[in-house]
N, C-alpha and C positions, 0 to 999 in steps of 0.2 A: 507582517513578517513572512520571510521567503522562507519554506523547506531549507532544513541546517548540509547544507554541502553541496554536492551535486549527482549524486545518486541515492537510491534507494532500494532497500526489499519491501515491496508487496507482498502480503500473505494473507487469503479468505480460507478457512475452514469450516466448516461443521466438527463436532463434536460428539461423540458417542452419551447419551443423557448421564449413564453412570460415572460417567469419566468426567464431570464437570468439575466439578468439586475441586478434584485432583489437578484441573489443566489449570485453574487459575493459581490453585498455590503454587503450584511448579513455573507457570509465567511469571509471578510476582516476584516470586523467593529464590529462585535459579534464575530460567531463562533467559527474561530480558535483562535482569544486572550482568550476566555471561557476557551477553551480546553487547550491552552497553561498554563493558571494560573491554573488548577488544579498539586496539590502535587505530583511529579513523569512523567508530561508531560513535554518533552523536547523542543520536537518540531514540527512544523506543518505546512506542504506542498501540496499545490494546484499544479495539472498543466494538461493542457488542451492538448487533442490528435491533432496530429499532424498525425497520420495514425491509424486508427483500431478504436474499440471500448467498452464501452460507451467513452463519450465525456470530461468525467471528472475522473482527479485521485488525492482521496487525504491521505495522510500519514502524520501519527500520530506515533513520536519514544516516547517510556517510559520506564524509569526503570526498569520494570520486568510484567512478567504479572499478579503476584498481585496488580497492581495498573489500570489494566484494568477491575478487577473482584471488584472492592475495592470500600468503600463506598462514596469516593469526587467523582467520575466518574459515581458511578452509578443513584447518587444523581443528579446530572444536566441530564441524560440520564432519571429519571423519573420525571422532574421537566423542560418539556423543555420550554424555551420563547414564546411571543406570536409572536415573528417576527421566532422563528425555525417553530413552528408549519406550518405560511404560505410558509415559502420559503421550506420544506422537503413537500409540497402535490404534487406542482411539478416536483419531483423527479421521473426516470424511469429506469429499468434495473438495479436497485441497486445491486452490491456486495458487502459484509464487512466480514472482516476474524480478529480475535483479535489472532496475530499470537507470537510464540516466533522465536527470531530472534539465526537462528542455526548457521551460517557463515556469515562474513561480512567485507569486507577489502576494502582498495582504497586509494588514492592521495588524494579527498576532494570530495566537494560536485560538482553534472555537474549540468547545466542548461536544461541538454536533461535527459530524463528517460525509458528506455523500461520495459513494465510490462508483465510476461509470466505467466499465470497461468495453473493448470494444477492439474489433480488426480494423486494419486502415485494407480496399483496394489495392495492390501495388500502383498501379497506373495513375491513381490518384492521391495517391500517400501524401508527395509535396502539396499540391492544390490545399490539400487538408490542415496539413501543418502549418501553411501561410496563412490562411485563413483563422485559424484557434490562437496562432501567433501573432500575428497583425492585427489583433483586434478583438477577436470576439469571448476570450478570455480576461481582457482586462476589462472589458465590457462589463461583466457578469461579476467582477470582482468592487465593484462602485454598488453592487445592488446592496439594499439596505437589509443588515444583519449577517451579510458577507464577510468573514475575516481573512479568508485567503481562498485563492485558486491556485493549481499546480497541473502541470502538466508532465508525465513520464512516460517516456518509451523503453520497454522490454530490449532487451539484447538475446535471442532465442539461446545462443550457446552458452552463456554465463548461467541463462534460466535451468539451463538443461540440465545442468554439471549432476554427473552422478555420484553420489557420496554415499557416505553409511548412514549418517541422517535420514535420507531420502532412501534408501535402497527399500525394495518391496511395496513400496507407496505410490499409489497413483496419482500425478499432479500435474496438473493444469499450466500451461505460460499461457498467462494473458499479454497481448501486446500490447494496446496502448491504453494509459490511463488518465483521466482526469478527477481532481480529488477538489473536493468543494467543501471549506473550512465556513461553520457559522453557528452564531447564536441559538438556532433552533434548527430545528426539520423542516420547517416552512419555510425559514428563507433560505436554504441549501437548494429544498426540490424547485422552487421559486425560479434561483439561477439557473438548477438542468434543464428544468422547462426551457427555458429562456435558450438557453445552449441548443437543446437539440432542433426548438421548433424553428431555428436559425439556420440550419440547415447542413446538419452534422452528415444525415444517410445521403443529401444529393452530393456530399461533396467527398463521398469516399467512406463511410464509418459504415462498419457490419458488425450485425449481432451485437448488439448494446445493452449489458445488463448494469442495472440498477442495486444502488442498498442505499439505504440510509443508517449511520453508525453512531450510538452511544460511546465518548469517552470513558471508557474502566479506569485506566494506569497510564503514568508516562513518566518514564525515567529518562535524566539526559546523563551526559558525560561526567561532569563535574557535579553531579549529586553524592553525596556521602553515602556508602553502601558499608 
């Protein structure tokens, strides 16, 4: 099964220790049901590392990316609650990328997730793109315990948008992402392997961070809240 739309928010955090507690009731109980009942949100996934870092990953699938830039989204993004306000100060090492979703295929949804992020060269950007698109993603998508691969690119000015949400908080745009859906952790890192040792950095890709992600939560659209 392919990612629900054709865009997405990417979001890696750390966590303040005392503030745990607190960020998963406020994800469960607020947050992602917020974000789910806006117009054009599909769907909304928490899941906690399992290896690498920060500590939390969560994904947001939509429609398109006007409905990332659009005004029900940006409307709760400057209007946030009094309970987002406390549970987003302990937030740490934030990333958020509002990406469009450029390839994405699979069996269904895994319970395991690996998340690669990474810069593309400009000069080699295309090279890179034909390459992960032409083949060496659906490659990696056939490996056993594979349920999906996806592919996302960052839009830096969508990423940027300053809001009240965001205001005061230091946050990362990652640009380009590949997310590896599977059975376990083995057969996720299995396909990175496989992806990078194919030849991700000669063909463009810098600074390539790693995690591997436990499913917590996932709420879609038409779930009863």
């Amino acid at each position: 099964m392919s990612l629900i739309g054709r865009a997405v928010v990417a979001i890696w955090n750390d966590i303040l220790p005392e503030g745990r507690e607190n960020f998963i009731e406020w994800h469960d109980r607020q947050h992602i049901p917020e974000r789910v009942a806006i117009p054009g949100f599909h769907r909304g996934r928490r899941l906690v590392a399992e290896r690498g870092s920060p500590e939390y990953f969560t994904l947001y699938e939509a429609r398109d990316e006007a409905v990332l830039v659009g005004p029900d989204y940006l409307e709760r993004l400057n209007n946030p609650t009094d309970w987002t306000r406390r549970s987003t100060a302990d937030f740490r090492n934030t990333a958020r990328g509002v990406c469009r979703t450029v390839w994405s295929h699979g069996a269904g949804e895994g319970g395991t997730m690996l998340t690669l992020r990474f810069d593309a060269e400009p000069r080699n950007a295309a090279l890179l793109k034909a390459h992960l698109t032409g083949g060496a993603l659906a490659a990696i998508q056939e490996l056993p315990g594979v349920t999906g691969v996806h592919l996302c690119i960052a839009d830096p000015e969508a990423s940027g948008l300053e809001t009240a949400e965001r205001k005061g908080r230091e946050v990362g745009v990652p640009s380009w992402i590949i997310l590896v859906e599977g059975v376990s952790s083995g057969a996720v890192d299995t396909a990175a392997d496989r992806l990078v040792e194919g030849g991700l950095e000669q063909r463009g890709a810098v600074g390539l961070e790693r995690g591997v992600y436990r499913l917590e939560f996932s709420l879609r659209e038409d779930a009863e809240q």
